[in-house]
SEVEXGU-241563 format. One record per atom (N, C-alpha, C, O): residue number from 1; residue in one letter; chain; atom name; x, y, z. Coordinates in Angstrom, 2 decimals. Example, Ala and Ser with C-alpha at 12.3 -4.5 7.8 and 13.67 -1.06 7.14 Angstrom:
# SEVEXGU-241563
+-----+------+------+------+---------+---------+---------+
! pos ! code ! unit ! site !      xx !      yy !      zz !
+-----+------+------+------+---------+---------+---------+
!   1 !    A !    A !    N !   13.19 !   -5.69 !    7.80 !
!   1 !    A !    A !   CA !   12.30 !   -4.50 !    7.80 !
!   1 !    A !    A !    C !   13.20 !   -3.30 !    7.80 !
!   1 !    A !    A !    O !   14.24 !   -3.32 !    8.46 !
!   2 !    S !    A !    N !   12.85 !   -2.25 !    7.08 !
!   2 !    S !    A !   CA !   13.67 !   -1.06 !    7.14 !
!   2 !    S !    A !    C !   12.90 !    0.03 !    7.87 !
!   2 !    S !    A !    O !   13.41 !    1.14 !    8.04 !
+-----+------+------+------+---------+---------+---------+
This chain:
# SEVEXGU-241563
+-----+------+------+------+---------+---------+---------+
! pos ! code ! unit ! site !      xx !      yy !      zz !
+-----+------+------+------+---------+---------+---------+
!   1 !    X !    A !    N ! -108.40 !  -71.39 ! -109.12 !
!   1 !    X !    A !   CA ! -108.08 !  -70.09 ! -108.57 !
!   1 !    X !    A !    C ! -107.31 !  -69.25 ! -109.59 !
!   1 !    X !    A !    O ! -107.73 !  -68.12 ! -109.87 !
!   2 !    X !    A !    N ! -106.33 !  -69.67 ! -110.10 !
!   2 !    X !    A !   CA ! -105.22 !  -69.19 ! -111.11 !
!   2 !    X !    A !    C ! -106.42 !  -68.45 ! -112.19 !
!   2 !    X !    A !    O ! -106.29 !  -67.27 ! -112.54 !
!   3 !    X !    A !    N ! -107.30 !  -69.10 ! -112.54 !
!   3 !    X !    A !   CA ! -108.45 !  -69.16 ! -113.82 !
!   3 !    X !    A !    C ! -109.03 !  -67.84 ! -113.45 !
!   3 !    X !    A !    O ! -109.27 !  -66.91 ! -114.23 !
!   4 !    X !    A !    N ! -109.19 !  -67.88 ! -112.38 !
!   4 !    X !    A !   CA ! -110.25 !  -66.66 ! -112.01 !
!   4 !    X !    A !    C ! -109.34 !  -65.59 ! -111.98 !
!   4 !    X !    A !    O ! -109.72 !  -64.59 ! -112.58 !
!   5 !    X !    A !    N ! -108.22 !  -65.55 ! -111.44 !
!   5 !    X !    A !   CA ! -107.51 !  -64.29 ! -111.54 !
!   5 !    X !    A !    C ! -107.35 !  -63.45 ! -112.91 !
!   5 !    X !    A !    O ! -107.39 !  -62.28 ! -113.30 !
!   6 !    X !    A !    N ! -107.06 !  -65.21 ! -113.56 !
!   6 !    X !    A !   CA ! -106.37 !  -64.75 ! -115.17 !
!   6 !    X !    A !    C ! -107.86 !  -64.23 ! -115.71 !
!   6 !    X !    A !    O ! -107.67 !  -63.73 ! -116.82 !
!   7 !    X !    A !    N ! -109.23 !  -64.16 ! -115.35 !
!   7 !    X !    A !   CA ! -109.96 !  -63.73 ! -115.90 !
!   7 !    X !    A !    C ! -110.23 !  -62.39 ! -115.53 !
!   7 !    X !    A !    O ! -110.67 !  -61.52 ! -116.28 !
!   8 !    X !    A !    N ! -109.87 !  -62.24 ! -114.02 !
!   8 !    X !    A !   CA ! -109.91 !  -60.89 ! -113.38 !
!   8 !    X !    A !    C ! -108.84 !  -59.97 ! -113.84 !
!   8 !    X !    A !    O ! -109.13 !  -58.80 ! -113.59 !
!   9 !    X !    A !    N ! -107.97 !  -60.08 ! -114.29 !
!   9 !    X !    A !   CA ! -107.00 !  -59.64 ! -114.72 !
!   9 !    X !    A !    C ! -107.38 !  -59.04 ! -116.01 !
!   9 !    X !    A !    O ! -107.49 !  -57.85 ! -116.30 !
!  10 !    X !    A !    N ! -107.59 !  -60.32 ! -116.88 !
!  10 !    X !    A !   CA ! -107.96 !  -59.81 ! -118.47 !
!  10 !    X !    A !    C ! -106.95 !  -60.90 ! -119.41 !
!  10 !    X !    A !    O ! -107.04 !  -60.94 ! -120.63 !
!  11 !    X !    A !    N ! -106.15 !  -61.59 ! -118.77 !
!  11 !    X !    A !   CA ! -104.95 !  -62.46 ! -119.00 !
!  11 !    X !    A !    C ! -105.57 !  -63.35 ! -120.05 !
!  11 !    X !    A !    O ! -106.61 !  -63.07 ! -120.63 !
!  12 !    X !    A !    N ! -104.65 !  -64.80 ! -120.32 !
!  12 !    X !    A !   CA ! -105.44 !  -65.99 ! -120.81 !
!  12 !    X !    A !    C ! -105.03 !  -66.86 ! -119.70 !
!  12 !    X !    A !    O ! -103.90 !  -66.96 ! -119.22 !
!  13 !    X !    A !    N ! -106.03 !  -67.41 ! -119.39 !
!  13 !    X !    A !   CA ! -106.02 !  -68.68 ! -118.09 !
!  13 !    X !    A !    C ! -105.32 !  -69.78 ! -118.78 !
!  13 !    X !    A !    O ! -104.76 !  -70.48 ! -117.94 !
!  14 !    X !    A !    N ! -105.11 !  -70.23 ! -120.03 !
!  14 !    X !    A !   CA ! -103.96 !  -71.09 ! -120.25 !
!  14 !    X !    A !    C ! -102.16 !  -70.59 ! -120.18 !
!  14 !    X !    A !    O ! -101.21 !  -71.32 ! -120.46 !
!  15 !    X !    A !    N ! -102.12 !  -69.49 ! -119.82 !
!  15 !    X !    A !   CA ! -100.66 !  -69.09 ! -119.74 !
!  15 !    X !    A !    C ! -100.32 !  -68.50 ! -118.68 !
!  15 !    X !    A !    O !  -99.31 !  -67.82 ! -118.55 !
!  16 !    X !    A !    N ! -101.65 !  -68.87 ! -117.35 !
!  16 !    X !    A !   CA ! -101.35 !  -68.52 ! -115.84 !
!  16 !    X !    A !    C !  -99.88 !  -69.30 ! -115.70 !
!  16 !    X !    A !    O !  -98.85 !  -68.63 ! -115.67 !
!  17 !    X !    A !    N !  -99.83 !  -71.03 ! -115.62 !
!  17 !    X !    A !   CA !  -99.01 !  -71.66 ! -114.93 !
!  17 !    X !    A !    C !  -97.59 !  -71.17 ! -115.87 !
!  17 !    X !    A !    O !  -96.53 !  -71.57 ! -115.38 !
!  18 !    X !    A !    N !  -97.49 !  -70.55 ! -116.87 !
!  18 !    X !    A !   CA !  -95.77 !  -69.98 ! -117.55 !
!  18 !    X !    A !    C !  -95.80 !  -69.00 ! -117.35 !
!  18 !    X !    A !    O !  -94.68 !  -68.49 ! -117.49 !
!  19 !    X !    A !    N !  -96.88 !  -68.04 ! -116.92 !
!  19 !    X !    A !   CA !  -96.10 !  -66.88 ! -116.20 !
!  19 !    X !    A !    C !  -96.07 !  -67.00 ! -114.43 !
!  19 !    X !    A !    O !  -95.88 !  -65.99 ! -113.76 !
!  20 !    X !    A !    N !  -96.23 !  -67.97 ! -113.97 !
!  20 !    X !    A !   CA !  -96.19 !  -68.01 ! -112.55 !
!  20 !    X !    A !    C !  -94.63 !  -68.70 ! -112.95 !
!  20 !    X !    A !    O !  -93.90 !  -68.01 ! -112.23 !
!  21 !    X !    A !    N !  -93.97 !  -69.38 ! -113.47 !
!  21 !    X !    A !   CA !  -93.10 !  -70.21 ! -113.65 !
!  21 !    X !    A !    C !  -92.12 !  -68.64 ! -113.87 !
!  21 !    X !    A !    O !  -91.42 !  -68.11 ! -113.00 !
!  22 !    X !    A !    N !  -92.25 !  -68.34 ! -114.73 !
!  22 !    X !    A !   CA !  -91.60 !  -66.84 ! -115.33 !
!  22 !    X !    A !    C !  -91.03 !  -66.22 ! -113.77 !
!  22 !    X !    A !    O !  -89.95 !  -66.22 ! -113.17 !
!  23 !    X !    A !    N !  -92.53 !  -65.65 ! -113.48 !
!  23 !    X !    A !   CA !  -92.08 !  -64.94 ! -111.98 !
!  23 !    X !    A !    C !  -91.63 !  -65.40 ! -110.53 !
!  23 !    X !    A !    O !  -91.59 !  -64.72 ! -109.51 !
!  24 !    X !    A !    N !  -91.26 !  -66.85 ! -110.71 !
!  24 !    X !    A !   CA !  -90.60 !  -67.48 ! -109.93 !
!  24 !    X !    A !    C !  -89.19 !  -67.45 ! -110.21 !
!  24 !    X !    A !    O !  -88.45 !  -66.88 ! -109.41 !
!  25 !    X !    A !    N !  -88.53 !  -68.22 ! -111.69 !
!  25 !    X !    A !   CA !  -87.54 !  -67.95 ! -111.84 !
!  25 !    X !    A !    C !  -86.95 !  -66.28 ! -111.92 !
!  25 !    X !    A !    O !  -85.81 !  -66.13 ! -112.36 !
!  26 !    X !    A !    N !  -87.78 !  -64.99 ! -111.46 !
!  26 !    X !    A !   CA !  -86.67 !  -63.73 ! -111.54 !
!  26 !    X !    A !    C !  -86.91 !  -63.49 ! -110.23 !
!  26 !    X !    A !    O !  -86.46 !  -62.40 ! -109.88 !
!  27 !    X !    A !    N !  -87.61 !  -64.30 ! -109.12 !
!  27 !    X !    A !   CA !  -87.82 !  -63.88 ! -107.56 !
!  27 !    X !    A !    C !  -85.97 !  -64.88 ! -107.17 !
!  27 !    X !    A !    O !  -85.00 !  -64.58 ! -106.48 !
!  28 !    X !    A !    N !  -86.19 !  -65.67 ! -107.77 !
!  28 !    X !    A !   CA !  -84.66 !  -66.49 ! -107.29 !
!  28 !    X !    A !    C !  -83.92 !  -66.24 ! -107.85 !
!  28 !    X !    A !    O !  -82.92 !  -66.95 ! -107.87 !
!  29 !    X !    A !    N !  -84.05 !  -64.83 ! -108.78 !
!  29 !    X !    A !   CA !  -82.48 !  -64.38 ! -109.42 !
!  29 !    X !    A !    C !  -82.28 !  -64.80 ! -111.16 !
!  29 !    X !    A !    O !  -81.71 !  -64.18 ! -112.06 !
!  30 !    X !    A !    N !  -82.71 !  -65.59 ! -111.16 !
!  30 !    X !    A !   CA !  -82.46 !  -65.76 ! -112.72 !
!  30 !    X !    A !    C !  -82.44 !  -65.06 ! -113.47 !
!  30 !    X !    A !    O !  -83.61 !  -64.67 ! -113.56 !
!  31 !    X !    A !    N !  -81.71 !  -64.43 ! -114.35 !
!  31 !    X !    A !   CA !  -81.93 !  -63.37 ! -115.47 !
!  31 !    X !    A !    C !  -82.69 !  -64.27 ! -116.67 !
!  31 !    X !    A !    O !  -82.16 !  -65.36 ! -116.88 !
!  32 !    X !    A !    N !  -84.27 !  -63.84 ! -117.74 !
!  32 !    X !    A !   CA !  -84.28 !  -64.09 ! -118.63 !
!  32 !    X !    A !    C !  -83.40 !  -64.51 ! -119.27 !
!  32 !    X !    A !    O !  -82.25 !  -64.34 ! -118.87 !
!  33 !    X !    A !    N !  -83.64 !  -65.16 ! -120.39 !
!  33 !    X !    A !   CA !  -82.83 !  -65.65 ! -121.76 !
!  33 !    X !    A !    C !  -82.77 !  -64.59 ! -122.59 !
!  33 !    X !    A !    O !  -81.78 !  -64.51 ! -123.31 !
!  34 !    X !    A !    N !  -83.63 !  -63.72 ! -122.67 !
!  34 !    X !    A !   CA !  -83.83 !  -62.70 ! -123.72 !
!  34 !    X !    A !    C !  -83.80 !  -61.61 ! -123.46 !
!  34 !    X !    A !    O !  -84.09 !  -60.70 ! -124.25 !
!  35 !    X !    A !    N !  -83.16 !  -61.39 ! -121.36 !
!  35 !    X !    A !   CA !  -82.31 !  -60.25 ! -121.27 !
!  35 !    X !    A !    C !  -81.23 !  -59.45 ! -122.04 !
!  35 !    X !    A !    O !  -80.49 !  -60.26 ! -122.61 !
!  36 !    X !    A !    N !  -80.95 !  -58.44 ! -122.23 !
!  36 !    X !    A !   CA !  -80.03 !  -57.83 ! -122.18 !
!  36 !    X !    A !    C !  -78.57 !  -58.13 ! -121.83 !
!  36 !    X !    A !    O !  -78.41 !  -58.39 ! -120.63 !
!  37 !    X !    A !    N !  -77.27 !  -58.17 ! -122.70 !
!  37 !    X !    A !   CA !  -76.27 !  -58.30 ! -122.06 !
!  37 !    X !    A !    C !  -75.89 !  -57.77 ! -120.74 !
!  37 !    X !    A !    O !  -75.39 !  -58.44 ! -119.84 !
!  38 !    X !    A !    N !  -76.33 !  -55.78 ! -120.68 !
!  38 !    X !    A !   CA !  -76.25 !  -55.16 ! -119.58 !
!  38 !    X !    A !    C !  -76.55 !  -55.34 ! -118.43 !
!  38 !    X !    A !    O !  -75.89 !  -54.91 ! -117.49 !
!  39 !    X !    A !    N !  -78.32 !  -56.48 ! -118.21 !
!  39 !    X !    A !   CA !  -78.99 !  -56.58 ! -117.28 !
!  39 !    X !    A !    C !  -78.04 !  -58.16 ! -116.79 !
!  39 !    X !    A !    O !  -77.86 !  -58.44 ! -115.60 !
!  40 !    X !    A !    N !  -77.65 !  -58.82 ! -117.66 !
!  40 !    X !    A !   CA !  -76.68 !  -59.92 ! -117.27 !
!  40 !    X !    A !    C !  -75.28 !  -59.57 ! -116.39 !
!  40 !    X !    A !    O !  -74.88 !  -60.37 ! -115.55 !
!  41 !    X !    A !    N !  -74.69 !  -58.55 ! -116.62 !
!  41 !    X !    A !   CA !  -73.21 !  -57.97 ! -116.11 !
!  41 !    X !    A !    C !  -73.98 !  -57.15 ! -114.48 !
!  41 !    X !    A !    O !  -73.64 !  -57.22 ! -113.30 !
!  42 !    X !    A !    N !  -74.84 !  -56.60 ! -115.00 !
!  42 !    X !    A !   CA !  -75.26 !  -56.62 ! -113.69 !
!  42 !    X !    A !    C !  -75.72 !  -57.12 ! -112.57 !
!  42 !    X !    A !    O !  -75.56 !  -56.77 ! -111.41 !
!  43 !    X !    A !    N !  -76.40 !  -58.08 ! -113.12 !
!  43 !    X !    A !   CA !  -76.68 !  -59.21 ! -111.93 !
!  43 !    X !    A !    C !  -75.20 !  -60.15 ! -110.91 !
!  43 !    X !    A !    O !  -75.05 !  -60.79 ! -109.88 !
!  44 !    X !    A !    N !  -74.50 !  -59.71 ! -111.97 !
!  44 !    X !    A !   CA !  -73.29 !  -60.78 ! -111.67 !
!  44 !    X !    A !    C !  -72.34 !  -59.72 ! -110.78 !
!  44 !    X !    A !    O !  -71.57 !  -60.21 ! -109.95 !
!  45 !    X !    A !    N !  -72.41 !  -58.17 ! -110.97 !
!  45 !    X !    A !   CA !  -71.34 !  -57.75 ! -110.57 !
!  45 !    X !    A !    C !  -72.21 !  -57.39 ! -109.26 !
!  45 !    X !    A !    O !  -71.39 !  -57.32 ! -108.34 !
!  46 !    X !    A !    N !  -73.80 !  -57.09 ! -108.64 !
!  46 !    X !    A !   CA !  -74.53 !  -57.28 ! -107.57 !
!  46 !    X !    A !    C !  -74.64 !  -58.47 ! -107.01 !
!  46 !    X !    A !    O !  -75.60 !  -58.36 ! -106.24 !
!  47 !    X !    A !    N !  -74.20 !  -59.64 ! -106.95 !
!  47 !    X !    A !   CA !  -74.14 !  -60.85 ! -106.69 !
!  47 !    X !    A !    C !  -72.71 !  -60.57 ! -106.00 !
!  47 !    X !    A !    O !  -72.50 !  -60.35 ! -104.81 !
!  48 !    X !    A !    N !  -71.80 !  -60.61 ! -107.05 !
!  48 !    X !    A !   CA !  -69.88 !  -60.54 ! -106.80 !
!  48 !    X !    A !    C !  -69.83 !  -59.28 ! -105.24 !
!  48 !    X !    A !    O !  -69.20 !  -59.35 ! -104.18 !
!  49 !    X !    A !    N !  -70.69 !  -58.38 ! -105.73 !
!  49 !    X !    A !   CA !  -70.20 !  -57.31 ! -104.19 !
!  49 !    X !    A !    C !  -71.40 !  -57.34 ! -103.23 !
!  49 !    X !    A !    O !  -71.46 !  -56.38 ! -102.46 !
!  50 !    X !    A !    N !  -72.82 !  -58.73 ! -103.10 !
!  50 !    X !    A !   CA !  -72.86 !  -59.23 ! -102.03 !
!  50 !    X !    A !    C !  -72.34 !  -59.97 ! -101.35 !
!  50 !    X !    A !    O !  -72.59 !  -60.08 ! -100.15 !
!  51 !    X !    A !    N !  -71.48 !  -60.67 ! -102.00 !
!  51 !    X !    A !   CA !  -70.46 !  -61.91 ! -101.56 !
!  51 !    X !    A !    C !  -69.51 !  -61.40 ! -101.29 !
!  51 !    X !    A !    O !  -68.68 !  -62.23 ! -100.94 !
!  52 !    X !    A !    N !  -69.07 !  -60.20 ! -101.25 !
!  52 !    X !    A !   CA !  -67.45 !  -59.46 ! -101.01 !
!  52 !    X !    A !    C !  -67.97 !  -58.84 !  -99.70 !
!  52 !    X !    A !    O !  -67.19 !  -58.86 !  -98.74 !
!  53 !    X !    A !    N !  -69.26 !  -58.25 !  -99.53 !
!  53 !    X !    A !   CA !  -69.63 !  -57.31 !  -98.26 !
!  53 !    X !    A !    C !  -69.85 !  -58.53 !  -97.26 !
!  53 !    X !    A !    O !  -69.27 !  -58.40 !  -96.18 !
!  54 !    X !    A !    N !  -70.61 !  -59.70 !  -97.44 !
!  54 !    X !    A !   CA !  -71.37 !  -60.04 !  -96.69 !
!  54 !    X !    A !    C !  -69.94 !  -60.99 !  -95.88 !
!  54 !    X !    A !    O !  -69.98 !  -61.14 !  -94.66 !
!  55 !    X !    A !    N !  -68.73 !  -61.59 !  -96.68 !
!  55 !    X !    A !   CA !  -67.22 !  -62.31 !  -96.16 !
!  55 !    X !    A !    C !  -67.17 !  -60.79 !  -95.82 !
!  55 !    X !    A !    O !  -67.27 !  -60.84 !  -94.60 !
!  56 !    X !    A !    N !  -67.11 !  -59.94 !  -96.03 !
!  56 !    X !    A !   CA !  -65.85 !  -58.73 !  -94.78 !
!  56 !    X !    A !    C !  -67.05 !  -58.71 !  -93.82 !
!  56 !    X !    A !    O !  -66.51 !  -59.05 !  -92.77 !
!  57 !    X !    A !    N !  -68.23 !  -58.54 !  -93.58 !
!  57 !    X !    A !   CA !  -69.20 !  -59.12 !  -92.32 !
!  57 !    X !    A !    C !  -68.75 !  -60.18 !  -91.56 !
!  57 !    X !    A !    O !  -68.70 !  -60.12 !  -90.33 !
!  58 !    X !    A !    N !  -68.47 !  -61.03 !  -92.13 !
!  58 !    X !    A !   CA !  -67.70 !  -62.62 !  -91.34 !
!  58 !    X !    A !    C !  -66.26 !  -61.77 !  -90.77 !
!  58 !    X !    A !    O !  -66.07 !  -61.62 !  -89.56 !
!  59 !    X !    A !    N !  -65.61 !  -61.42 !  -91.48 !
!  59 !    X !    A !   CA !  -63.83 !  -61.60 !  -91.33 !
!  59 !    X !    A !    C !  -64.20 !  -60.49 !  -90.43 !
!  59 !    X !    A !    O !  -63.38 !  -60.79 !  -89.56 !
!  60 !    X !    A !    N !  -64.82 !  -59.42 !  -89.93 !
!  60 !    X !    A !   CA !  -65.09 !  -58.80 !  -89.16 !
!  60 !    X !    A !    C !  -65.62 !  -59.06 !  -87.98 !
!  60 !    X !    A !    O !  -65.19 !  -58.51 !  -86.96 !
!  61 !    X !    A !    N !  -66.69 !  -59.99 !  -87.98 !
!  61 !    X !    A !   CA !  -67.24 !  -60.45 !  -86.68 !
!  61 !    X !    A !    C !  -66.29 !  -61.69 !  -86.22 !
!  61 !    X !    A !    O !  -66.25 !  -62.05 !  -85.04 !
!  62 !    X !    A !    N !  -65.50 !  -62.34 !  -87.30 !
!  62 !    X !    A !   CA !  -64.38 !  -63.28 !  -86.46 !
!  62 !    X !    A !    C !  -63.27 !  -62.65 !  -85.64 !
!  62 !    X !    A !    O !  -63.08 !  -62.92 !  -84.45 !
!  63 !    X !    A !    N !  -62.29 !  -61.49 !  -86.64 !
!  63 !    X !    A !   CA !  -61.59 !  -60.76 !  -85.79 !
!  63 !    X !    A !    C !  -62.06 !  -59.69 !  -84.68 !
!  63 !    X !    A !    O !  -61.49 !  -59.35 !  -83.64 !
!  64 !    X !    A !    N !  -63.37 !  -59.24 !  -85.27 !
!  64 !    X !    A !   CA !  -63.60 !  -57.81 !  -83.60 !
!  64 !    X !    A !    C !  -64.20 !  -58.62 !  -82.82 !
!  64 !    X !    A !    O !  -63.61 !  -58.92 !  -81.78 !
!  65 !    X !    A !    N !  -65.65 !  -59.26 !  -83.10 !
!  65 !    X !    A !   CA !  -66.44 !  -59.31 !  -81.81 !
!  65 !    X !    A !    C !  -65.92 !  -60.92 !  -81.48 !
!  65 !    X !    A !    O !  -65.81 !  -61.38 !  -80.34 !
!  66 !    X !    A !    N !  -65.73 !  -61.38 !  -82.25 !
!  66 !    X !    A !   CA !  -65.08 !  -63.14 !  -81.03 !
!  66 !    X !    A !    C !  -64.20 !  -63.15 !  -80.68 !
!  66 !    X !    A !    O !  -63.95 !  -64.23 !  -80.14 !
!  67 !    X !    A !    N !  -63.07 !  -62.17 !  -80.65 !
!  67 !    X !    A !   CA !  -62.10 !  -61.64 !  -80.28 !
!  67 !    X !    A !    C !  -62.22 !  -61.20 !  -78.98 !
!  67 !    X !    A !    O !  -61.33 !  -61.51 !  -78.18 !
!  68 !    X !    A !    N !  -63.34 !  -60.42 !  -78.55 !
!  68 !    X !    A !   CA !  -63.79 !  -60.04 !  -77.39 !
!  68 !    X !    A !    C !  -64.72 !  -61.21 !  -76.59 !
!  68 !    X !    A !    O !  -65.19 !  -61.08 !  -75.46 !
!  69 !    X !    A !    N !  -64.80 !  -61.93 !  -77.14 !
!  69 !    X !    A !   CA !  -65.72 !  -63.37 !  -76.31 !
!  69 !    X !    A !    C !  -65.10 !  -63.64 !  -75.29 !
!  69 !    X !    A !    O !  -63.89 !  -63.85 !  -75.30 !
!  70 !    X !    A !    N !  -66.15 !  -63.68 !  -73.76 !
!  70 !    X !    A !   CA !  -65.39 !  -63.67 !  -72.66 !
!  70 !    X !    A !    C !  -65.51 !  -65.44 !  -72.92 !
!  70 !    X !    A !    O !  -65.09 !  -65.68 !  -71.79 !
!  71 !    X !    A !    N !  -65.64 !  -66.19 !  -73.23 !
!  71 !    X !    A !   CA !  -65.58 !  -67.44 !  -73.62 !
!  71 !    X !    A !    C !  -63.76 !  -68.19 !  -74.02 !
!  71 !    X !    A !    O !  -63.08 !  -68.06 !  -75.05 !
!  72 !    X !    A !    N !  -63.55 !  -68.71 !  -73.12 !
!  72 !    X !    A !   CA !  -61.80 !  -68.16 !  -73.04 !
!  72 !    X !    A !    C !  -61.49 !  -69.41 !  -74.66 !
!  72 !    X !    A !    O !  -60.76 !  -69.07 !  -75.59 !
!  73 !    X !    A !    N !  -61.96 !  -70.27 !  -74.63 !
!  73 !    X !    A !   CA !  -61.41 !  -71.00 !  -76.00 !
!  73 !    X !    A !    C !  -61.90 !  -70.26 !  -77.26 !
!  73 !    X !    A !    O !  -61.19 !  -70.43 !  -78.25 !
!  74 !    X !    A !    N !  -63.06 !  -69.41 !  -77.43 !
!  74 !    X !    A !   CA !  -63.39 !  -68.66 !  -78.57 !
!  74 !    X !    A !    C !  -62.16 !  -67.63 !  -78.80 !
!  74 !    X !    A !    O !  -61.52 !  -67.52 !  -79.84 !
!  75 !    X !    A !    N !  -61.96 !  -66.86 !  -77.56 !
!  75 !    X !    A !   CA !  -61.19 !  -65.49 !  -77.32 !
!  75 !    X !    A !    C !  -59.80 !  -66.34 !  -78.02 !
!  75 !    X !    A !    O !  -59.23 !  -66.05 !  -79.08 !
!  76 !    X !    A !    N !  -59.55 !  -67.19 !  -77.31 !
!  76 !    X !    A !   CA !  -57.93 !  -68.11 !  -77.84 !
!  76 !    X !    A !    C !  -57.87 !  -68.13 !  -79.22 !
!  76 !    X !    A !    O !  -57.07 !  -67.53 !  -79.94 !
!  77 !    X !    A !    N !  -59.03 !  -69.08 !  -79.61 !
!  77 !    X !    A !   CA !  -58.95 !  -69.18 !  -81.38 !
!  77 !    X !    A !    C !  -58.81 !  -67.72 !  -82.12 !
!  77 !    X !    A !    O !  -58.13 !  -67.44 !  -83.11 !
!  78 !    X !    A !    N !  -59.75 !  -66.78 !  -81.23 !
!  78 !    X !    A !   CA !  -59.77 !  -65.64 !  -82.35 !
!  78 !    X !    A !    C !  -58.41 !  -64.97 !  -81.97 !
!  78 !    X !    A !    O !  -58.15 !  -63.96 !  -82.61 !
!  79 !    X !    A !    N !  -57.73 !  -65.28 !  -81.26 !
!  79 !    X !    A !   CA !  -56.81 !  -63.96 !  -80.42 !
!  79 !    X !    A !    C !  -55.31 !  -65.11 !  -81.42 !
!  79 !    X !    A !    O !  -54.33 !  -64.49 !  -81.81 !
!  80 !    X !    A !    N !  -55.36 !  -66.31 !  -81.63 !
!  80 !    X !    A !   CA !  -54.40 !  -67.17 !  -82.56 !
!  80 !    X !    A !    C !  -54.64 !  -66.35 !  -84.07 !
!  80 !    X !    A !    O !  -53.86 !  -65.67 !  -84.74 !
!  81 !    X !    A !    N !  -55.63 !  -66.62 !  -84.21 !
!  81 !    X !    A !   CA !  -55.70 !  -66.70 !  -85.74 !
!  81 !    X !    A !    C !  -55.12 !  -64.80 !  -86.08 !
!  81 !    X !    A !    O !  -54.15 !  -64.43 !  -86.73 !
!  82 !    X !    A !    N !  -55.95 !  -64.15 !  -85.52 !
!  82 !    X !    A !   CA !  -54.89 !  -62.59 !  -85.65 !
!  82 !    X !    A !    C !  -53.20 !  -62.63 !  -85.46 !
!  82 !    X !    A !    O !  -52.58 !  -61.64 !  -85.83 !
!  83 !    X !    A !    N !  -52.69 !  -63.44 !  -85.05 !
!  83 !    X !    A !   CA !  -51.46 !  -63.59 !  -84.96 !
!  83 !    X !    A !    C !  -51.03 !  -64.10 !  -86.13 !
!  83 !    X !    A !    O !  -50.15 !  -63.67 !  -86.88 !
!  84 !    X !    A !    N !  -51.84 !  -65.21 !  -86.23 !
!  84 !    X !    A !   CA !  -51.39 !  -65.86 !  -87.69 !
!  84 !    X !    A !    C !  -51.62 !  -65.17 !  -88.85 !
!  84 !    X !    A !    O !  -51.43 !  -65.72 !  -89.94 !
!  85 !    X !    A !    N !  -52.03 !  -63.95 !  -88.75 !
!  85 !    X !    A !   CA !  -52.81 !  -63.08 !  -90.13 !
!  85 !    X !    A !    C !  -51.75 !  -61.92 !  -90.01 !
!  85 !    X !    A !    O !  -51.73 !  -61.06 !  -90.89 !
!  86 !    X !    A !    N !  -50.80 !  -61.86 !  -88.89 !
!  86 !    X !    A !   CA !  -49.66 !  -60.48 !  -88.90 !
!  86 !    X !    A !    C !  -51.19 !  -59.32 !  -88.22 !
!  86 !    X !    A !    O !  -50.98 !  -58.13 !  -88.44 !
!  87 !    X !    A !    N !  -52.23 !  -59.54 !  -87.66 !
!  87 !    X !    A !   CA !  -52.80 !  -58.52 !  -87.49 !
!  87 !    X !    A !    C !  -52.67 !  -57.93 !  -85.97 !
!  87 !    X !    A !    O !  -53.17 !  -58.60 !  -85.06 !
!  88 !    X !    A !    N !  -52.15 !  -56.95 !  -85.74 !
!  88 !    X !    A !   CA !  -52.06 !  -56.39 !  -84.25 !
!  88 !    X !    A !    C !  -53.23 !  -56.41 !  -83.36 !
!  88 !    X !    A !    O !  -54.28 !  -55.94 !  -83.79 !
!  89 !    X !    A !    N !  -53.19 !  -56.90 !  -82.21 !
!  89 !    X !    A !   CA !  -54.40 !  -57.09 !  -81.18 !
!  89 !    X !    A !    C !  -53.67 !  -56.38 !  -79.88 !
!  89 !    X !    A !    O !  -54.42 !  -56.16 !  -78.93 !
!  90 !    X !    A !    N !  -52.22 !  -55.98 !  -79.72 !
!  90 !    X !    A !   CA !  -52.03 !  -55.84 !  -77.92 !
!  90 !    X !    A !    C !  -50.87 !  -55.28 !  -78.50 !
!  90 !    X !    A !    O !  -49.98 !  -54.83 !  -77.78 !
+-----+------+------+------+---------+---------+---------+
């Protein structure tokens, strides 16, 4: 299958399976080796402020909405731990 593409294409059918390898490792993030310093600082500082948005998503849905859980041991834990953080609830 690979053969036929790489012929439909115009490619070489011996360098289907390293560029399927290629476009796997940049679907999971990998930066090339022979990127750019720039394209490197960027990956890292879009990585650093999905991981900063996606914890204030958590620390948000722990303090607002389980906070409101009519679930009385959820409501307890979340309604403790704001106390323990100095954060005002009442």
């Amino acid at each position: 299958m690979y053969a036929r593409i790489a012929r439909f294409e115009g490619g070489d059918p011996g360098a289907v399976d390293e560029q399927i390898s290629e476009m796997r490792s940049q679907v999971e993030g990998e930066v090339p080796a022979d990127a750019p310093e720039e394209v490197r600082t960027l990956m890292e500082t879009v990585s650093r402020f999905m991981q900063l948005v996606l914890s204030a998503f958590l620390g948000i849905f722990v303090i607002g909405v389980v906070g409101f859980s009519h679930i009385d041991a959820v409501h307890n834990a979340a309604h403790d731990y704001r106390h323990s953080m100095a954060f005002p609830c009442h």
